[in-house]
C-alpha positions in Angstrom: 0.0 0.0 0.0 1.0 3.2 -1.1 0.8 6.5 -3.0 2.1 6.8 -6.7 5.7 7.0 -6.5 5.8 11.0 -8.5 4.5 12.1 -5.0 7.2 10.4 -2.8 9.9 11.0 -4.8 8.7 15.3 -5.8 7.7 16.1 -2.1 10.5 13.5 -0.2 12.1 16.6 1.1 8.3 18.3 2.4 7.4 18.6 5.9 3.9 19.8 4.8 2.0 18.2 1.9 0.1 21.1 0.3 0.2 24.7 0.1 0.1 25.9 3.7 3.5 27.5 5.4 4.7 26.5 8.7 3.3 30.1 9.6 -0.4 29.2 8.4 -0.5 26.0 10.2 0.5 28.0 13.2 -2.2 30.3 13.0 -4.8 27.4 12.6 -3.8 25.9 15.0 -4.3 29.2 17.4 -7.1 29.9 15.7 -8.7 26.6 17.1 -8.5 27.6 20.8 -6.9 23.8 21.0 -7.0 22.7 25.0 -4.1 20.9 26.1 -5.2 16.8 25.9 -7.1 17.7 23.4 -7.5 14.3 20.5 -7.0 15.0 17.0 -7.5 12.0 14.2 -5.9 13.3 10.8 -6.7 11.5 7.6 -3.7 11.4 5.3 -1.6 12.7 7.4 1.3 12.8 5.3 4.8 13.3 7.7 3.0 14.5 10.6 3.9 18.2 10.6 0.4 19.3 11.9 0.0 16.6 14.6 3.5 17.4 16.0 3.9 21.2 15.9 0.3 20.9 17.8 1.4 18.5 20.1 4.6 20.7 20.9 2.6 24.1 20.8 -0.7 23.5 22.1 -0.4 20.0 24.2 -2.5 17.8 21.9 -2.7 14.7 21.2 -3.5 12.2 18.3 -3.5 9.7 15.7 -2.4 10.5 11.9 -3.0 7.8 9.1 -1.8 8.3 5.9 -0.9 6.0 2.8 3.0 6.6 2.1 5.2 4.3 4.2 7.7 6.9 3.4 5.6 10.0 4.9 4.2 8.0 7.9 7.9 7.3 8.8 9.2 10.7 8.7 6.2 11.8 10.7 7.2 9.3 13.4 11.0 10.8 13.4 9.8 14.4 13.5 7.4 13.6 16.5 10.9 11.9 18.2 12.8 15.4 17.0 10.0 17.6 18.7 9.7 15.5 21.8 6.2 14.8 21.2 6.5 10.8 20.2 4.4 9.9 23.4 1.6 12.2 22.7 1.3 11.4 18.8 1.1 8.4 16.8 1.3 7.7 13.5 -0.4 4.6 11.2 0.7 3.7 7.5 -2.5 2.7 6.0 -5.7 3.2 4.3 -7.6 6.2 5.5 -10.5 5.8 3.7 -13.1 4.9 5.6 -10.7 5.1 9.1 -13.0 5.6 12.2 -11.0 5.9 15.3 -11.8 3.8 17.9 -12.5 6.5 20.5 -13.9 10.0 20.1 -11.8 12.8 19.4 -11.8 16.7 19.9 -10.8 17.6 15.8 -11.4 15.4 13.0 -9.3 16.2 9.8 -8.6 15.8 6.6 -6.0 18.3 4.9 -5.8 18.0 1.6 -7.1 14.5 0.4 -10.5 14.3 0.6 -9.9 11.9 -2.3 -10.7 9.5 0.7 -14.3 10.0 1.2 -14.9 10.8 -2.7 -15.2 14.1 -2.4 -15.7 16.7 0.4 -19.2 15.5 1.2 -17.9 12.2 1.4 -14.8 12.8 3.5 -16.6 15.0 6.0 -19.4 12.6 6.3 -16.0 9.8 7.4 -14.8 12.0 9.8 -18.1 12.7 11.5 -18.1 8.7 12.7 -14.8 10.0 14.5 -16.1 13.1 15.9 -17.4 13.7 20.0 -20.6 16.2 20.0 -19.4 19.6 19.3 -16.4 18.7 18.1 -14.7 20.2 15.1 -14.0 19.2 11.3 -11.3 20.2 9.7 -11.2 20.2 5.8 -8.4 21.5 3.7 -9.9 22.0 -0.4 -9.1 24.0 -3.2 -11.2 26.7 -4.5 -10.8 28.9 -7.7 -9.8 32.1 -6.8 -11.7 32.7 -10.3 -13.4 30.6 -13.1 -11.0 29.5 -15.3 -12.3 30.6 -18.9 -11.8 27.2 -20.4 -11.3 23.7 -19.5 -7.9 23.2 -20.9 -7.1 25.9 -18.4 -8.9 24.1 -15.8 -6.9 20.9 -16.8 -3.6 22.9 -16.9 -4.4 23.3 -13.1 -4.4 19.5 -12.4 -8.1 19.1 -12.2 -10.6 17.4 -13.9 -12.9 19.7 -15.3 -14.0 23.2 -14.2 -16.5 22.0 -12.0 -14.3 19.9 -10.0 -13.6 23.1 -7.4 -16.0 25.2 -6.9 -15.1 29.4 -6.1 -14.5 30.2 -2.8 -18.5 31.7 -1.7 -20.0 28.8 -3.3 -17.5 26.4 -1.1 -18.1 28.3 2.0 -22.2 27.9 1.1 -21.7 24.2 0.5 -20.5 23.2 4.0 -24.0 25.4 4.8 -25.6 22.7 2.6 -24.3 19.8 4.5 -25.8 21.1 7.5 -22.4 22.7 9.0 -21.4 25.9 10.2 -18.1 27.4 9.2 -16.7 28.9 12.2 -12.9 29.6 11.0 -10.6 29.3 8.1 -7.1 29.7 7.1 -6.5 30.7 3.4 -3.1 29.7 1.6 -1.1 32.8 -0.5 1.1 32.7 -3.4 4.1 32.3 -1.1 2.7 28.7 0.2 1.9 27.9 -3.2 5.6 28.6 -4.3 6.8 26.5 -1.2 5.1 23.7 -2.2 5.5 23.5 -5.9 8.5 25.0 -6.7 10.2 23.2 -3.7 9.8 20.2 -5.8 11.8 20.8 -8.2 15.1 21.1 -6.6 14.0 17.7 -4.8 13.4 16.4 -8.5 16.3 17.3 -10.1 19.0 15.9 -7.1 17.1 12.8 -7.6 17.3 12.8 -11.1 21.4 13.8 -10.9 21.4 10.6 -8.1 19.3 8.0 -10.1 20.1 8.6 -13.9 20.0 5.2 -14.6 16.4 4.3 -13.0 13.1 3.5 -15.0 11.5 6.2 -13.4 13.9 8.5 -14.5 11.7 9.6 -17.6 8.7 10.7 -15.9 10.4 12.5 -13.4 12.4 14.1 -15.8 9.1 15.0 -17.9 8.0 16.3 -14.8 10.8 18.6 -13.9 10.8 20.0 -17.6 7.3 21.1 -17.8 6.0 21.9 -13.9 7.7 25.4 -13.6 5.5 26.8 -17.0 2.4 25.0 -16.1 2.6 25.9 -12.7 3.2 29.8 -13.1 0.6 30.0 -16.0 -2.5 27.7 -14.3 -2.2 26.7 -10.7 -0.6 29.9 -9.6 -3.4 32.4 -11.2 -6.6 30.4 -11.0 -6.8 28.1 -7.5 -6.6 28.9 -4.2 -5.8 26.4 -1.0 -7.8 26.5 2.3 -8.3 24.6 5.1 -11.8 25.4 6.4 -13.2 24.6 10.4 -17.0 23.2 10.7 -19.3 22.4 13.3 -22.2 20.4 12.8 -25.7 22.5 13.1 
């Protein structure tokens, strides 16, 4: 089990899995009002970066799961490097469909609500995980505007225009689903630069180490053709957000 191997070789050298800085997850996680013991289950947790800042800064505790046996081990060694190890712990497996055992405080998802088909989907799975009153987090893109066509919707890695939807219509959607929206964190050109363009340095040493691999093709495809397609779709048309609800 594990994710396609363009993600763990591009975003090896990440700490954080999408377009949030370390300064954005720190405000979230203020932003919560998080009590010390308070439980956290995150759904594709990638290395762990939320769960263990939190853990250091706020006095949490939790459970990530997440598919990469390459991310769920560096999440374990950065919860060891921030002295959190016995308050966090970290599963490489499936999280679709993942129901903790107990009931936590936050129930998240940042990022892959792939897991639940969708955001309706993914927030209907971490409501089996979530005490009364407890919060959801989901992170989702939005257009920051329509793109005009769908090749340039396409050019932004998604499927179609009406994969994301701009960011009044998201917020109303949560509405729809019977939630309230009580806080969000918005992502800026600067964590969309950190994450994408971060890449390609981590590309291109891999490619220089590992000329000779199969793989070395794609990656190399990759590399060549991310920086234009990045600058011309994904950094003018979507934006990033990680969005807090509370059932109704």
């Amino acid at each position: 089990m594990d994710i396609p191997r363009i993600f763990t070789i591009s975003e090896s050298a990440h700490r954080i899995h999408n377009p949030f800085t370390p300064e954005n997850l720190a405000t979230l996680g203020a932003a919560l009002r998080l009590e010390p013991g308070a439980r956290l289950l995150d759904l594709g947790s990638g290395s762990g970066e939320m769960l263990c800042t939190w853990a250091r800064d706020h006095g949490i505790t939790g459970l990530g799961v997440d598919m990469s046996r390459l991310f769920a081990g560096q999440a374990k060694r950065r919860a060891e490097e921030l002295g959190v190890a016995g308050r966090v712990e970290f599963v490489h497996g499936d999280a679709a469909g993942y129901v903790a055992a107990e009931k936590v405080d936050v129930a998240a998802c940042i990022g892959a609500t792939w897991i639940g088909g969708g955001v309706a989907g993914t927030i209907e799975l971490l409501a089996k995980s979530l005490r009364p009153g407890g919060i959801i987090l989901v992170g989702e893109p939005y257009w920051l505007r329509l793109p005009p066509t769908e090749d340039v919707a396409r050019g932004c890695d998604a499927g179609s225009i009406s994969e994301f939807l701009v960011l009044p219509d998201l917020l109303a959607s949560f509405g729809d689903l019977g939630y309230d929206v009580v806080e969000m964190v918005l992502a800026g050109r600067e964590g969309w630069d950190r994450y994408e363009a971060a890449k390609w340095l981590t590309m291109r040493r891999w490619l220089d180490a590992n000329p000779d691999d199969d793989f070395a093709k794609e990656v190399r495809e990759r590399l060549t053709l991310e920086p234009e397609r990045y600058a011309a779709y994904t950094r003018e048309y979507l934006g990033w957000g990680v969005f807090a609800l509370m059932a109704r």
